[in-house]
C-alpha positions, -999 to +999 in steps of 0.1 A: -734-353+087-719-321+074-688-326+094-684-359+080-685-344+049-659-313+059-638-331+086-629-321+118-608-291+127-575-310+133-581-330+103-581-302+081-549-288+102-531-321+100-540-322+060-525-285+057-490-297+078-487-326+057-460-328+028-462-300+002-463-329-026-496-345-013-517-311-003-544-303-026-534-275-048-556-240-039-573-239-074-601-215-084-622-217-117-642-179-127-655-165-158-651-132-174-672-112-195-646-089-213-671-084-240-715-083-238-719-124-247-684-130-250-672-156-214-639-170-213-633-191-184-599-189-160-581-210-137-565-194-108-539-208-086-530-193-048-492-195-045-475-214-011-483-200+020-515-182+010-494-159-013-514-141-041-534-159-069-519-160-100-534-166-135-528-204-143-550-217-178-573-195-191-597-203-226-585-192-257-620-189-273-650-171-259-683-193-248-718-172-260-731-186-225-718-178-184-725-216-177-710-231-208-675-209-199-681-225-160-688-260-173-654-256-199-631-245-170-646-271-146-630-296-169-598-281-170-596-283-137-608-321-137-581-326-165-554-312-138-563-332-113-549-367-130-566-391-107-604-372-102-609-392-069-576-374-055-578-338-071-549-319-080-519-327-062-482-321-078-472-290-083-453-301-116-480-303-142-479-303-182-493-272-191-524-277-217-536-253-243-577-253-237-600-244-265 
């Protein structure tokens, strides 16, 4: 059941071969905690070819809660993603100021 769920080993290599424009962008939400209480959330994007990660979106206010800052940069990342079912695809996206 699990590798229903993950796919087979040459379906996920034949999903990384396929054409740049269809391949699910290598996204990553985190919080920080620049200040005691103070979370921010950031989104994080790995460049092509597993280059480094780069900052992407990040809040612009702080959160008073760790899972409040998670849940906030969660829905950025949904908002990316156009079509939820799909996920984040193009790599030409209007950038969004999140609050």
């Amino acid at each position: 059941m699990a590798e229903d769920a993950q796919g087979t080993g040459d379906e996920r290599s034949a999903m990384r071969d396929g054409p740049a424009a269809s391949r699910l962008r290598h996204i990553s939400v985190h919080v920080i905690e620049p200040a005691p209480g103070r979370y921010f959330w950031v989104l994080l994007e790995q460049g092509t070819e597993g280059a480094a990660w780069v900052d992407m979106l990040e809040s612009q206010k702080p959160c008073r809660h760790w899972n409040h800052a998670l849940t906030d940069g969660m829905a950025a990342l949904i908002d990316l993603a156009g079509d939820v079912r799909e996920g984040p695809r193009a790599v030409n996206y209007a950038r969004k100021s999140f609050r």
